[in-house]
Backbone as CSV, one residue per row, in Angstrom:
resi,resn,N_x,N_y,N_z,CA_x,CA_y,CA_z,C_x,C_y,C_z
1,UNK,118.161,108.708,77.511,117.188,108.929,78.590,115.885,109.474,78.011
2,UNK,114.888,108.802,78.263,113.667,109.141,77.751,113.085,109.851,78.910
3,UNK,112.460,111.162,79.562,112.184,111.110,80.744,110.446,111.491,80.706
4,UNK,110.043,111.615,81.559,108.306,111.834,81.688,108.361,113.185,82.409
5,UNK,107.674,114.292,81.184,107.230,115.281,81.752,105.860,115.770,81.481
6,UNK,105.397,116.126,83.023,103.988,116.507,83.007,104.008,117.674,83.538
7,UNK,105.055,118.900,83.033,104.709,120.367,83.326,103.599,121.089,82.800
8,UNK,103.019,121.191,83.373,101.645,122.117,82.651,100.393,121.245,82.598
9,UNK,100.333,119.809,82.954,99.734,119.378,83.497,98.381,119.059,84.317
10,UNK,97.526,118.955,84.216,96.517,118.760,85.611,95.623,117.335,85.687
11,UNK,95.520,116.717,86.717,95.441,115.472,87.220,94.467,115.637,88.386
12,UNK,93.254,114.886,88.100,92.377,114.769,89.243,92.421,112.836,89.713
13,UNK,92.842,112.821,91.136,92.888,111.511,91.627,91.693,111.200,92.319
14,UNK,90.612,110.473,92.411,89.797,110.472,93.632,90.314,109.776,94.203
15,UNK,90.123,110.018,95.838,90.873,109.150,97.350,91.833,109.690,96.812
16,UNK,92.184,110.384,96.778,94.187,110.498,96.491,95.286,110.933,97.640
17,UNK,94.211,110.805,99.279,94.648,111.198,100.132,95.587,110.008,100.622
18,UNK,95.479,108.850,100.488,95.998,107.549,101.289,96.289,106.440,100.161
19,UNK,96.670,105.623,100.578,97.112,103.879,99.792,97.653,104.518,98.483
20,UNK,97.335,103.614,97.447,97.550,103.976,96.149,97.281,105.430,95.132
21,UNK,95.915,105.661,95.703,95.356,107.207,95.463,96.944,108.411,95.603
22,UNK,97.071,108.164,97.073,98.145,108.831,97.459,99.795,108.344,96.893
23,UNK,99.933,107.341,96.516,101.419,107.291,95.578,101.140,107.917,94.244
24,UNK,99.807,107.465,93.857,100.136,108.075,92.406,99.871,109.694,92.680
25,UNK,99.253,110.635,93.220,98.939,111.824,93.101,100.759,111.914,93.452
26,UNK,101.388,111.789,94.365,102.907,112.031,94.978,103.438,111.660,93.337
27,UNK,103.280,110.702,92.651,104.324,110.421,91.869,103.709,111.307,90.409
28,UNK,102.935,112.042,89.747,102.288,112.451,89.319,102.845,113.936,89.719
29,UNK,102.910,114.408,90.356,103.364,115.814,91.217,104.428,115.988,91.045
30,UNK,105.728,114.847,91.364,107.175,114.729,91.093,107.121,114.848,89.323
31,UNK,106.553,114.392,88.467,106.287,114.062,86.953,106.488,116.245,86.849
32,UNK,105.766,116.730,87.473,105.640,118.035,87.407,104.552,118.133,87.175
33,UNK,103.012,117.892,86.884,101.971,117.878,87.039,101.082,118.407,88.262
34,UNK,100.021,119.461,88.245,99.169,119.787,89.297,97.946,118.451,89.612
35,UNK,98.266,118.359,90.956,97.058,117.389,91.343,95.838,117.631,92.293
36,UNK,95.180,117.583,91.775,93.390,117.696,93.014,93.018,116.410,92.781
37,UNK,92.967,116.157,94.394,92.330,115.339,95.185,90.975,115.616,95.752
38,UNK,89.993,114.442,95.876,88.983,114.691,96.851,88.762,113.529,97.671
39,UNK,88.313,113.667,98.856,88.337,112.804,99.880,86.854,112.472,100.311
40,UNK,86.570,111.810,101.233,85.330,111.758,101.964,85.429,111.713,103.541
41,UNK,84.947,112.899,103.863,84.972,113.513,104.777,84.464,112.429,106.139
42,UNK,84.669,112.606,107.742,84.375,111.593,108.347,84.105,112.308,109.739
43,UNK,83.772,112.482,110.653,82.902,112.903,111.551,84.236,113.052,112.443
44,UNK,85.443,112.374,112.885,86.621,112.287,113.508,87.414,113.506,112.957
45,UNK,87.319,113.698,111.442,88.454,114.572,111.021,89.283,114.064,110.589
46,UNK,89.155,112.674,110.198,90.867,111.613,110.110,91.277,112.378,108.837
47,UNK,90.417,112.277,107.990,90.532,112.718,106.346,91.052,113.878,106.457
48,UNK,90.570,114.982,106.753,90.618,116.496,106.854,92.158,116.624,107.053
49,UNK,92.563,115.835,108.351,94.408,115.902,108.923,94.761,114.916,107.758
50,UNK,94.608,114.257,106.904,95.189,113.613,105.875,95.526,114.494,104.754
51,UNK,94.311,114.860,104.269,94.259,116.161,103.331,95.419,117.249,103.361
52,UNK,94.936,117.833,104.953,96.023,118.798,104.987,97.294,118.516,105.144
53,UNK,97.567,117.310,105.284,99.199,116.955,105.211,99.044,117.180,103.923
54,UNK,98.569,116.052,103.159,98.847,116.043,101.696,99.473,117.441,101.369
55,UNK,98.355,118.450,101.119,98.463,119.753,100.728,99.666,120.547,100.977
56,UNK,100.224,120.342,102.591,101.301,120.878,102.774,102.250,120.237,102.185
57,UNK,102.514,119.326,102.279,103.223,118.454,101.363,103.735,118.471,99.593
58,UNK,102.683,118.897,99.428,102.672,119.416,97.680,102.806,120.850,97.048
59,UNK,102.473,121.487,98.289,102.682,122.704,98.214,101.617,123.625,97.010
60,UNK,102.313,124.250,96.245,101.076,124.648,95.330,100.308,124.107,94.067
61,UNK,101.180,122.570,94.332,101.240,122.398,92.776,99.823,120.975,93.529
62,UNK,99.204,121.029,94.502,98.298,120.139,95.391,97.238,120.884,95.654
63,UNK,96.050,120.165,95.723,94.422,120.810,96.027,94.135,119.497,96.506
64,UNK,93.289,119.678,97.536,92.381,118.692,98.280,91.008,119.260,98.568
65,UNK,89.877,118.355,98.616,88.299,118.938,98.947,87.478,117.675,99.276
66,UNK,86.637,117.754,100.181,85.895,116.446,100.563,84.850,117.132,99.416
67,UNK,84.786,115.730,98.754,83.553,115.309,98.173,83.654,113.864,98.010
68,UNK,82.430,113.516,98.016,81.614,112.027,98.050,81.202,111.620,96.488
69,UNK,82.344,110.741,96.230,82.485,110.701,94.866,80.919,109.711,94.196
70,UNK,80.294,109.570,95.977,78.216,108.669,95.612,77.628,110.202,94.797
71,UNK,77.961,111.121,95.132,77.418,112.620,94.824,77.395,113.175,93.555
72,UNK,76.753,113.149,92.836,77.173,114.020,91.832,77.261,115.237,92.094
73,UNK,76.358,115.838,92.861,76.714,117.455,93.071,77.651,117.548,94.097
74,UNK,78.770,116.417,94.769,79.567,116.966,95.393,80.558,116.928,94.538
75,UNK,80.841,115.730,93.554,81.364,115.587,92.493,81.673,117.404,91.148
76,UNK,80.558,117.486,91.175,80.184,118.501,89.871,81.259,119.798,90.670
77,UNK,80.687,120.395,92.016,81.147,121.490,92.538,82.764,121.031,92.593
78,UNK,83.266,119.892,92.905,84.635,119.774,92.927,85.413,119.847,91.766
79,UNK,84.759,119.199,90.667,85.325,119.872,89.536,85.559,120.949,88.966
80,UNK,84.678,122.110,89.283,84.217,123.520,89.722,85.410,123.834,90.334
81,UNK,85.576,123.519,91.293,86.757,124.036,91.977,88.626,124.119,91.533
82,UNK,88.425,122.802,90.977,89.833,122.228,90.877,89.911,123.293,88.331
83,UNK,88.644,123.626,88.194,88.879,124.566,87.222,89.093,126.019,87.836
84,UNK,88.285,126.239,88.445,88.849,127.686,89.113,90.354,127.341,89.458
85,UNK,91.149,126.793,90.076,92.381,127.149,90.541,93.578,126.674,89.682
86,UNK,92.867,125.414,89.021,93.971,125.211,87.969,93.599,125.404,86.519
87,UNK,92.534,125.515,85.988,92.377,125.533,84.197,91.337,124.476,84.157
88,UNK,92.153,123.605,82.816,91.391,122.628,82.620,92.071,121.318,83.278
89,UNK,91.477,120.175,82.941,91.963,118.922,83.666,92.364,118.023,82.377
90,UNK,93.894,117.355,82.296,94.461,116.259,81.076,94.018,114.923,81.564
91,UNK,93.643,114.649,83.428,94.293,113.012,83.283,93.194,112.741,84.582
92,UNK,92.115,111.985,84.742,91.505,111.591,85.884,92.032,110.131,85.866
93,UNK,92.225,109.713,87.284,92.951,108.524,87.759,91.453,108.326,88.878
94,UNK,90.325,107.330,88.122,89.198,106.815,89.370,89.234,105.816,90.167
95,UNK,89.975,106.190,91.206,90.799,105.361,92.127,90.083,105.190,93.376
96,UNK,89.070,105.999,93.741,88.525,105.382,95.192,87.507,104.365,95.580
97,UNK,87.960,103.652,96.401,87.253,102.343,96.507,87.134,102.163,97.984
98,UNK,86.090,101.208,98.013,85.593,101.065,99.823,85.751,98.656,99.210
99,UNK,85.813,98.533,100.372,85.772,97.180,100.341,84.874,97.214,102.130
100,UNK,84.075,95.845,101.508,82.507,95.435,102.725,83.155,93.720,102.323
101,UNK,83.791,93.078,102.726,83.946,91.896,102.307,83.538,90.893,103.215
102,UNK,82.473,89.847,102.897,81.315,88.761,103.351,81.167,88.017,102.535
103,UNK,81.131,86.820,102.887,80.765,85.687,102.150,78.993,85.728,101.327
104,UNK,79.178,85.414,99.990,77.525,85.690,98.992,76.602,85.215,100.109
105,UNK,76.399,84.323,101.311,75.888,83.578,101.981,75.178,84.944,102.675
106,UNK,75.912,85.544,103.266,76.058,86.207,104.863,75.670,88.009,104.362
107,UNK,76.281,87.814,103.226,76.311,89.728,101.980,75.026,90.408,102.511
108,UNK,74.860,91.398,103.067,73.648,92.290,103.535,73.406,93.054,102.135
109,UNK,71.921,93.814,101.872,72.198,94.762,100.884,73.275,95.977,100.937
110,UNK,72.758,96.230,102.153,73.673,97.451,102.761,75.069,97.012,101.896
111,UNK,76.091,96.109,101.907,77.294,95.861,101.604,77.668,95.911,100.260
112,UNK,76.401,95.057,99.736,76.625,95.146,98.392,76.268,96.630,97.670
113,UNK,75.456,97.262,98.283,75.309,98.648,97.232,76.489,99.562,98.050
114,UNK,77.130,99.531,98.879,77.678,100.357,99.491,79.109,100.168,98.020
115,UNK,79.435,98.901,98.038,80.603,98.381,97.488,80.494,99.130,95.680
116,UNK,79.113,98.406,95.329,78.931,98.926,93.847,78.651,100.005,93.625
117,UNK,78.291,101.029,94.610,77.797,102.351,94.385,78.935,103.007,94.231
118,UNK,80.397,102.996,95.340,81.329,103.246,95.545,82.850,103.011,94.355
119,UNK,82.800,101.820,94.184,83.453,100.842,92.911,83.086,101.373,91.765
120,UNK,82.207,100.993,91.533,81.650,100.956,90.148,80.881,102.114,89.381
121,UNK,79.935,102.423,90.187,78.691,103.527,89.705,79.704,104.756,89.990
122,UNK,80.615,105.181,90.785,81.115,106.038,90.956,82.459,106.294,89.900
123,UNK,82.571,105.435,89.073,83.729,105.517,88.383,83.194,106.031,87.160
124,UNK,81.739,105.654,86.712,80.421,105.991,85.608,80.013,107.251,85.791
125,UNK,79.802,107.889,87.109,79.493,109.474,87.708,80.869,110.139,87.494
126,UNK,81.825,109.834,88.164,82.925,111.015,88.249,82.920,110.973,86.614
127,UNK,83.184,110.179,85.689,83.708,109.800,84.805,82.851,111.082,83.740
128,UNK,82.007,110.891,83.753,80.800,111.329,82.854,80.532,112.609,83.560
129,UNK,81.098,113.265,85.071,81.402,114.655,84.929,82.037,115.370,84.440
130,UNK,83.297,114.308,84.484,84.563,115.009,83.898,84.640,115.269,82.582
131,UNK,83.803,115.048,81.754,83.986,114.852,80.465,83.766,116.639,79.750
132,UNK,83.129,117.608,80.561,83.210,119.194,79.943,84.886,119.384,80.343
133,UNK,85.325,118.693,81.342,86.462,119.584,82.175,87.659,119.086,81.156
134,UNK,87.953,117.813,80.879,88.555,117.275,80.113,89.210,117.819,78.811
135,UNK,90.184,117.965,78.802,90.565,118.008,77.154,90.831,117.332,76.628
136,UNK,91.100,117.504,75.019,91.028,116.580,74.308,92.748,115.844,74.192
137,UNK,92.509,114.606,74.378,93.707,114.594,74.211,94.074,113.868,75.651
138,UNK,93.396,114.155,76.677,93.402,113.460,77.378,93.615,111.989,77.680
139,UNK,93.441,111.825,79.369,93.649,110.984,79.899,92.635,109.999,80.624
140,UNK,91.968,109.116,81.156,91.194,108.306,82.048,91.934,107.017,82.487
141,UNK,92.136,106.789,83.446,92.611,105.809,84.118,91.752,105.049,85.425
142,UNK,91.276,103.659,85.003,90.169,103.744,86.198,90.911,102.177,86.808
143,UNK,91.155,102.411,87.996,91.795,100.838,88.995,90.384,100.067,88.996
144,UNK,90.879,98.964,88.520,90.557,97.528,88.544,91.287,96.574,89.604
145,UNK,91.283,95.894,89.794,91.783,94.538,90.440,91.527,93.343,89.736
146,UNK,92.516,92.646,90.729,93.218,90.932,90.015,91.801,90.406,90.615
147,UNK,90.906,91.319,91.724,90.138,90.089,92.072,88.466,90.207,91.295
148,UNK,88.700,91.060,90.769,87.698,91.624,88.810,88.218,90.684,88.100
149,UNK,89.332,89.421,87.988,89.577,88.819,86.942,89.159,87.746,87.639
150,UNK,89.960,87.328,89.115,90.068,86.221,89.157,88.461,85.353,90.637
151,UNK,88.122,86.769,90.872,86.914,86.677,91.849,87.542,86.116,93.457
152,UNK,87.560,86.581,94.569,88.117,85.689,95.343,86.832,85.752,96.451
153,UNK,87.000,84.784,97.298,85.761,84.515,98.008,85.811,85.869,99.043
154,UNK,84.127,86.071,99.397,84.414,86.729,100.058,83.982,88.015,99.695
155,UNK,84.274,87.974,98.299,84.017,89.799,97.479,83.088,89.508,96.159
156,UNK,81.973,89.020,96.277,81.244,89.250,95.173,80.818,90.121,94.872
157,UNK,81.125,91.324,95.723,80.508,92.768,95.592,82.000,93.727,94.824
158,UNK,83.034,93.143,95.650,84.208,93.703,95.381,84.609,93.416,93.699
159,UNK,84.507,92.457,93.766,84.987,91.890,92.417,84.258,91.809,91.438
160,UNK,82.671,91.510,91.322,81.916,92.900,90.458,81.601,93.458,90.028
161,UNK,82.178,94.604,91.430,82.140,96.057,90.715,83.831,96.323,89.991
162,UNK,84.825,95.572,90.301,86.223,95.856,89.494,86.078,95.253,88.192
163,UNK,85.239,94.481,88.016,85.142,93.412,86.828,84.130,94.307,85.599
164,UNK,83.132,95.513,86.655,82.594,96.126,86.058,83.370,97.259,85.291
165,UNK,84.498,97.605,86.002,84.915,98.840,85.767,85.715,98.568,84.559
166,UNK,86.530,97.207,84.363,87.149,96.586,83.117,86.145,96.912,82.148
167,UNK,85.401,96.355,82.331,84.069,96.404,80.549,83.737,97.783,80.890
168,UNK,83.669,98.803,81.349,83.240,99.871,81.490,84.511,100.527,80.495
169,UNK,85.695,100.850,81.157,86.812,101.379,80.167,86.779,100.844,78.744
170,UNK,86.493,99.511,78.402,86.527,99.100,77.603,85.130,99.997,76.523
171,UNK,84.041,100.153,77.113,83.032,101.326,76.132,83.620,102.382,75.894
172,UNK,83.999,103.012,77.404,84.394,104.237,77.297,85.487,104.567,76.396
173,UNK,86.624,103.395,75.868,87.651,103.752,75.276,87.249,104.127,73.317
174,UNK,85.930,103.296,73.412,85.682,103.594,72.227,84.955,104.574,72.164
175,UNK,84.027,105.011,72.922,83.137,106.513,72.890,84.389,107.642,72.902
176,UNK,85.280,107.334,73.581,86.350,108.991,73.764,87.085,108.977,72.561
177,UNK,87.200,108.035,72.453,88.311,107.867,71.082,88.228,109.060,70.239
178,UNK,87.264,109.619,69.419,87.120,110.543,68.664,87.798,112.162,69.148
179,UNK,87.734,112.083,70.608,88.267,112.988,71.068,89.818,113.167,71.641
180,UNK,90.291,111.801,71.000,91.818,111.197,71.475,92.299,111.336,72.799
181,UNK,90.977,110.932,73.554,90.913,110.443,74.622,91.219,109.239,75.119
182,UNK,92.102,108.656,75.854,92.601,107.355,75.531,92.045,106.850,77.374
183,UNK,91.207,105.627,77.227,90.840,105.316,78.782,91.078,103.707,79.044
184,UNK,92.195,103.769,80.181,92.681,102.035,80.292,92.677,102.062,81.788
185,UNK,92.255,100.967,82.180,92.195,100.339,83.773,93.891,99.795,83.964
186,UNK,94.049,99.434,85.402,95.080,98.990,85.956,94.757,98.307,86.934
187,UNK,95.134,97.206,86.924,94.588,95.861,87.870,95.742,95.257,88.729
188,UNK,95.613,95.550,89.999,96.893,95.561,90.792,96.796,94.437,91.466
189,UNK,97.110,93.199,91.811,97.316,92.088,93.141,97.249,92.848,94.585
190,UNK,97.528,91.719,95.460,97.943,92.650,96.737,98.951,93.485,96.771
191,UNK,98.645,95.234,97.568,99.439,95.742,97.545,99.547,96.233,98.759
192,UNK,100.567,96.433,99.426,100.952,97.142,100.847,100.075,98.088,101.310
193,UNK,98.952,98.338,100.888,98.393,99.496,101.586,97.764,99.062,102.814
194,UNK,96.686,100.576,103.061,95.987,99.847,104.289,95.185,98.842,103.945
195,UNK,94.560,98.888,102.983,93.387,98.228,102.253,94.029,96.808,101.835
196,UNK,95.373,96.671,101.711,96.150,95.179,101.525,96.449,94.724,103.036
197,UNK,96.965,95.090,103.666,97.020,95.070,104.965,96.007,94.811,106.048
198,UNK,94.983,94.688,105.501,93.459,94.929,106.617,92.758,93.035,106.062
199,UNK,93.464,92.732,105.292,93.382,91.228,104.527,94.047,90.145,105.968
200,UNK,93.339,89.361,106.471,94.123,88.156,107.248,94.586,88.008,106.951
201,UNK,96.305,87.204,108.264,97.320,87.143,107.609,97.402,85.653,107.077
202,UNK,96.380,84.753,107.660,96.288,83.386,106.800,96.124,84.068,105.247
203,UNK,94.908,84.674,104.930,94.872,84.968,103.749,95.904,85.119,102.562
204,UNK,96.382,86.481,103.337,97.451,86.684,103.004,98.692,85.997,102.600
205,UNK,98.831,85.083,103.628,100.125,84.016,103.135,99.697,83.124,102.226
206,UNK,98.255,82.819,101.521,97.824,81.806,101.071,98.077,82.852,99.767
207,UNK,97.837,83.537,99.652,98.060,84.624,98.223,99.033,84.873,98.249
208,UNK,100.324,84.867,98.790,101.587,84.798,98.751,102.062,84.061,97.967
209,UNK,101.304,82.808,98.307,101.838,81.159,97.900,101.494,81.387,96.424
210,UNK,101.536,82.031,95.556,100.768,82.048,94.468,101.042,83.191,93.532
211,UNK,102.354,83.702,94.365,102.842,85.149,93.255,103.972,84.451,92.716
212,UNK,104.418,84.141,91.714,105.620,83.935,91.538,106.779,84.923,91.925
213,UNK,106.802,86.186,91.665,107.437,87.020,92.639,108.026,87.095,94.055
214,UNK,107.271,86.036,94.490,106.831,85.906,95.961,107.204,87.238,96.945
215,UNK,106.302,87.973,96.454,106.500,89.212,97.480,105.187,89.941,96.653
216,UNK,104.482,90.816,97.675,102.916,91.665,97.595,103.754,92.989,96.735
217,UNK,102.975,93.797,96.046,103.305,95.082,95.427,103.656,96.026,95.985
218,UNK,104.250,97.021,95.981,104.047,98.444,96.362,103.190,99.373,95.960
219,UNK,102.769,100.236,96.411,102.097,101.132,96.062,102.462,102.076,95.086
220,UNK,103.656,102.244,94.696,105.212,103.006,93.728,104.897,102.256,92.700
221,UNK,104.704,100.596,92.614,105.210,100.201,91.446,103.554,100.276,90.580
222,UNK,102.489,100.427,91.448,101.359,100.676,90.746,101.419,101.758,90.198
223,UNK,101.904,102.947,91.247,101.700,104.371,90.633,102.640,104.307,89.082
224,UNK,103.682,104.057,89.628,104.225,103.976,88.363,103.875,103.385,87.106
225,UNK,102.814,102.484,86.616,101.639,102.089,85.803,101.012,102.910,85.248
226,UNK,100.303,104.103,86.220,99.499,105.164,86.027,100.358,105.771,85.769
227,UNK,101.377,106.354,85.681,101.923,107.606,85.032,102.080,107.130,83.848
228,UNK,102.740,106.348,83.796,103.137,105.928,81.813,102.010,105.732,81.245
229,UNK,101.005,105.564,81.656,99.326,105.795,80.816,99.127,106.989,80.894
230,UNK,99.279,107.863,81.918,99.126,109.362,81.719,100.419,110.092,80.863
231,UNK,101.503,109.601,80.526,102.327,110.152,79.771,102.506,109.608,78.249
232,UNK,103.292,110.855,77.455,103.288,110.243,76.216,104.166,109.134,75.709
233,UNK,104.601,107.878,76.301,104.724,106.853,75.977,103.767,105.818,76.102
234,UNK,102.339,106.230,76.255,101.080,105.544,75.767,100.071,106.197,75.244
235,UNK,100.455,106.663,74.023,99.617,107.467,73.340,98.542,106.543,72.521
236,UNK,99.344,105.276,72.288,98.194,104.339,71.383,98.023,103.646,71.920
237,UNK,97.420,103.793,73.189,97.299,102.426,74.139,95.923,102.624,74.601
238,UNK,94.608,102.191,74.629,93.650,102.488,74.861,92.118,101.734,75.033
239,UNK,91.768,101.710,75.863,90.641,100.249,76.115,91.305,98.988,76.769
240,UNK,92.549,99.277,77.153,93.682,98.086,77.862,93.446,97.827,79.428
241,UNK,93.677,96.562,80.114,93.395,96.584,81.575,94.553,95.899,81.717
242,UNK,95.886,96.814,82.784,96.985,96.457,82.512,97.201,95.712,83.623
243,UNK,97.283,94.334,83.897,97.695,93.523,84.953,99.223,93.484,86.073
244,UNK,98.920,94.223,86.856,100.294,94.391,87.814,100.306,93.830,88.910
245,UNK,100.853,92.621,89.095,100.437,91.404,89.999,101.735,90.682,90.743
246,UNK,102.435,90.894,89.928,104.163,89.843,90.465,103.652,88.574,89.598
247,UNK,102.899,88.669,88.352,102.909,86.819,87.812,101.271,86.210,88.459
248,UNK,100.558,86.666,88.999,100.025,86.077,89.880,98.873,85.650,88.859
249,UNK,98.057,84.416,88.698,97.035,83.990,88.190,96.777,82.698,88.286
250,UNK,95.514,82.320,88.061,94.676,80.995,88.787,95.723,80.179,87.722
């Protein structure tokens, strides 16, 4: 039995309140690892009652805080925070993403900077805060998508900015390196979340037709991706964009 332990630990997820954000911070936590989350806050409160489940949920070894990962200074103070209560930070997982999906025809600006500011530029900001909080030795993990490889209509904004975030890890893996910092993307197919789920179901069945698996992901079997990059059975693994799809490609 080889097992994965992340006692002593600390792990910052952005979005880590919901979809995937939220399996891996849960599965990351079980590892024995402390996790802070940050969210983006919403005029309803939806987030806030998300958060605080989370939190209760995790008990002490969980932190949640709205910040707007467009922000750097909401960004900067959250890192601020999540050192005051836990130390330093081993493993950022840059996981939050917005999808605006329109045909290149119909694409407003509004959509497209909302998408790349969010996607992409925000994975370059959190990324490049984290880098005092970080130790050496560390971790970076930034989600990509199958539709960064394979483009699907509809998301030229979506796909991108995931396509960006691939060649992005790919610099970053060689700039950290010196600090045996190891930084690899994870590129997931459809997965059960809300954000897979909010996809038509024509769509949907047409991307079905096309997994060899024939069945959409879980949100578990992604998280589970991200932990073995955050643990030491990928210590020499680094600048990699690991494809988790069920088979799926043009």
């Amino acid at each position: 039995m080889i097992p994965i332990d992340l006692t002593g630990k600390v792990a910052i997820v952005t979005g880590g309140i919901q979809g995937l954000g939220k399996a891996t911070s849960q599965m990351l936590i079980q590892a024995g690892a402390k996790v802070a989350v940050n969210y983006l806050d919403d005029a309803e409160g939806v987030s806030r009652e998300r958060a605080a489940e989370c939190v209760a949920e995790w008990g002490e070894d969980g932190f949640a805080m709205a910040a707007n990962v467009c922000s750097r200074q909401e960004i900067s103070t959250f890192f601020d925070a999540v050192k005051s209560k836990f130390g330093g930070i081993d493993f950022l997982v840059n996981n939050a993403a917005v999808l605006r999906d329109r045909s290149f025809k119909k694409m407003s600006d509004a959509e497209w900077d909302a998408v790349i500011e969010t996607n992409l530029s925000s994975v370059f900001r959190v990324s490049q805060t984290a880098l005092p909080f970080l130790r050496d030795g560390g971790r970076i993990v930034n989600m990509a998508s199958i539709s960064g490889v394979m483009g699907f209509y509809g998301q030229v904004n979506y796909a991108s900015a995931k396509a960006g975030v691939i060649t992005l890890t790919k610099v970053l893996s060689r700039e950290l390196a010196a600090r045996q910092i190891t930084v690899n993307a994870v590129a997931p197919g459809v997965v059960l979340t809300e954000m897979g789920e909010s996809i038509p179901e024509a769509a949907r069945q047409q991307m079905l037709s096309q997994i060899p698996l024939q069945r959409f992901g879980e949100p578990e079997e992604i998280a589970s991706v991200i932990l073995y990059l955050c643990s030491n059975l990928s210590t020499y693994v680094t600048g990699q964009t690991l494809h988790v799809n069920g088979g799926w490609w043009a």
